[in-house]
Structure formats: structure tokens, C-alpha cells
N, C-alpha and C positions, 0 to 999 in steps of 0.2 A: 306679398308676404314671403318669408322668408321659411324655407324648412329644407330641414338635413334626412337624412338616410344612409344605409349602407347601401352599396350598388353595385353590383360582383366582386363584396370582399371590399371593397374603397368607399370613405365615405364621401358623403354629398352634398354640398348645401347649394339650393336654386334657390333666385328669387323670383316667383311666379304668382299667378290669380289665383289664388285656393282653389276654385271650381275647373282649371285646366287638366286634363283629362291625362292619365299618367303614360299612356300612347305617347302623346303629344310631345311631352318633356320628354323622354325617353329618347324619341325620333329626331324632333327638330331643337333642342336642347343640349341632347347631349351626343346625339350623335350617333346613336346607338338603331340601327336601322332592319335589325333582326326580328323583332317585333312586329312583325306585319297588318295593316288596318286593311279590316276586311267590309265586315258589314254597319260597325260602329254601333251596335246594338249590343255587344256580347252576346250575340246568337253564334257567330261561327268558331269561333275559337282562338283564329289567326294572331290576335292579341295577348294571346295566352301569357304571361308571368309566371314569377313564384312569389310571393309577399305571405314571408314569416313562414314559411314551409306549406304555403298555402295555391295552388293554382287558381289563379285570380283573372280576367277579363280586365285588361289596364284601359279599353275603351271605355270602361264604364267604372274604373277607379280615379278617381281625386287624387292631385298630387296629395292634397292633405291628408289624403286616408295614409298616407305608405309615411308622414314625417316621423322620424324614431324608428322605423322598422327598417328592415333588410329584404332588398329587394333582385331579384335575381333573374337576368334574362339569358335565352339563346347564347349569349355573346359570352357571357358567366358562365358553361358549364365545362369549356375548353380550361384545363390547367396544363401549365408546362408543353406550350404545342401540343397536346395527346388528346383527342374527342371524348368527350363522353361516351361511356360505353351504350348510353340510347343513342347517341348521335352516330357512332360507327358503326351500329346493328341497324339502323334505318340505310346506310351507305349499302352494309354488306345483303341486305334484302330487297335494294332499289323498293323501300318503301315510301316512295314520293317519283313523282312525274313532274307538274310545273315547278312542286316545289315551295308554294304561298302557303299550305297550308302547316307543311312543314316547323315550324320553329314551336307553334301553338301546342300540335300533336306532340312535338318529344318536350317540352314543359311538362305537359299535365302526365306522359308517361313516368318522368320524372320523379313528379310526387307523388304517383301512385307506387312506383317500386319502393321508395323509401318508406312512403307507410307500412306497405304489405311489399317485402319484397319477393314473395312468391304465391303472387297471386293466380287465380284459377283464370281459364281461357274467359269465362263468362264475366269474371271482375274487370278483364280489360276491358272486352268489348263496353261495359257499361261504363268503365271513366272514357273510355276513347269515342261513345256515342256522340254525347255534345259536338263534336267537331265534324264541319264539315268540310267533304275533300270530293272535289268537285271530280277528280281525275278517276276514283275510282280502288286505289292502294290500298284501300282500308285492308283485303285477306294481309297484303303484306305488312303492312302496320302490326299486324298482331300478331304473326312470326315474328317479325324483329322484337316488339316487347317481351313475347315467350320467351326470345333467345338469353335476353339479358337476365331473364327469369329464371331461369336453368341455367346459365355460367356455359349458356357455349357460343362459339360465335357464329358459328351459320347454323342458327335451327331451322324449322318448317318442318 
């Protein structure tokens, strides 16, 4: 079957099984390897998206759930060389160690600053719960969110 989307800003058409899991397409499709498969449950996060301004689990999304929508990974949040201000606040906090959990956590921080961009210490932790990080960064993880919270760039 055939279906289109936006895919950071560019549109898409794959021809794929309706039921291929939108990981999959992402990774071995299109190439796009930031997306990390973790537990393939949508238990851990590492999968994490954006579909429609939405933090989604792409292990357990259908390519045909995303055809017509706008889909937004890791790889989409970079414009013009210059990081996302979650991605440069996770760099400037060393909020990651291995690093796998990484792309998942600053997605869904992503759409939690754009819904609420200044949210309370306890609103993080609770988008940021679902995700697990095996290494331990979580306190860092939420100085970095804080920071991009508050408009500065080294908080804590």
C-alpha cells in the first residue's frame, strides 16, 4: 500500500504493508536512524516521535496511522545547523550517558514545552516519567527541561 506524509517539513510517499510499524519505515526505509528501538512495546520510550504535535510511540504506530499527517523525528528538530534548544540544553546539562534513551526523552520534552511552555518542576517529571533511562540522568534531564523553561541556558 501506498501512503504519503510530511517527514521533517518534506513530504513522503512509501510503498509499504499497512501494519509495518512506523520504527521500522523510519529506520530501515528511510534511513532515519535517530529513532531508537528499545523494548518494541512502547513501554520505554526510545521510540518516541511527534505525529501531529503529538509524542507518539512509532513501535507501536502503523505506518497507516501517520498517512496525511506530519511526522517529526530527532533528525527534524535541527534547522539551519543550529540544535534544538532541548537538544542543546540536554548537551549543556550532560543529560544523557549511553545516550539510547536520548532522542525519545527530548521528543516528548519537546511537546510538552510547546503545549505548556512553562511548565511546573512536577509537570516534567510526569511527561518525562514513561521513559526509561537505564543510566540514571533523569535529575539532569529536568534541569535541562527547566532551563529551556526559563530561557537560560545553563539552569540547575
Amino acid at each position: 500500500k501506498q501512503i504519503s506524509f510530511k517527514l521533517n517539513g518534506k513530504a513522503v510517499t512509501l510503498k509499504t504493508d499497512e501494519n509495518e510499524k512506523l520504527l521500522w519505515a523510519l529506520r530501515t526505509d528511510l534511513g532515519l536512524t535517530g529513532t531508537k528501538y528499545g523494548c518494541g512495546e512502547g513501554f520505554c520510550g526510545s521510540c518516541t516521535v511527534i505525529v501531529n504535535g503529538e509524542a507518539v510511540r512509532s513501535c507501536q504506530t502503523s505506518t497507516q496511522e501517520v498517512n496525511g499527517k506530519e511526522v517529526i523525528t530527532i533528525e527534524g528538530l535541527e534547522k539551519d545547523g543550529k540544535l534544538h534548544p532541548v537538544q542543546q540544553a540536554f548537551i549543556d546539562h550532560n543529560a544523557l550517558q549511553c545516550g539510547y534513551c536520548t532522542p525519545g526523552m527530548i521528543m516528548s520534552a519537546v511537546e510538552l514545552l510547546k503545549n505548556k511552555p512553562k511548565p511546573t518542576q512536577s509537570e516534567i517529571v510526569k511527561q518525562m516519567e514513561p521513559h526509561l533511562c537505564r543510566c540514571g540522568a533523569h535529575p539532569r534531564i529536568i534541569a535541562a527541561i527547566e532551563s529551556v523553561a526559563k530561557g537560560t541556558k545553563h539552569g540547575a
